[in-house]
C-alpha positions in Angstrom: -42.0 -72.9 35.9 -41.6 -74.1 39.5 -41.9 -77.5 40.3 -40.9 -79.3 43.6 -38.0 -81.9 44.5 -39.3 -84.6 46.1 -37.7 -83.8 49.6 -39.4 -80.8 49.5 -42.9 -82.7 48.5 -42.3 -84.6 51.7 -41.4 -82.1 53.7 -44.7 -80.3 52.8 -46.5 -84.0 53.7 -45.1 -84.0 56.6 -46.1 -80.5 57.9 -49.6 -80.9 56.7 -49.8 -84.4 58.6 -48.5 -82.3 61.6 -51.5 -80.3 61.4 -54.2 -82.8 61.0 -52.7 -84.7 64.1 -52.9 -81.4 66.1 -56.4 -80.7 65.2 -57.3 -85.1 65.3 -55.2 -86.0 68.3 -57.3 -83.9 70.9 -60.6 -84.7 69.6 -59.5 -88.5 70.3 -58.5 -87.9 73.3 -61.5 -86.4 74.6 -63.8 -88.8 72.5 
């Protein structure tokens, strides 16, 4: 059974926030 440290939970966080503010920080800007 696998099951994730916590540094690696935020690590996974922090590249999915990483995405959204790709996608979300140019539709702002053009808004």
């Amino acid at each position: 059974s696998e099951w994730y440290t916590p540094v690696e939970l935020t690590g996974l966080y922090w590249h999915l926030v990483d995405i959204i503010w790709i996608f979300l920080f140019p539709l702002l800007y053009l808004v």
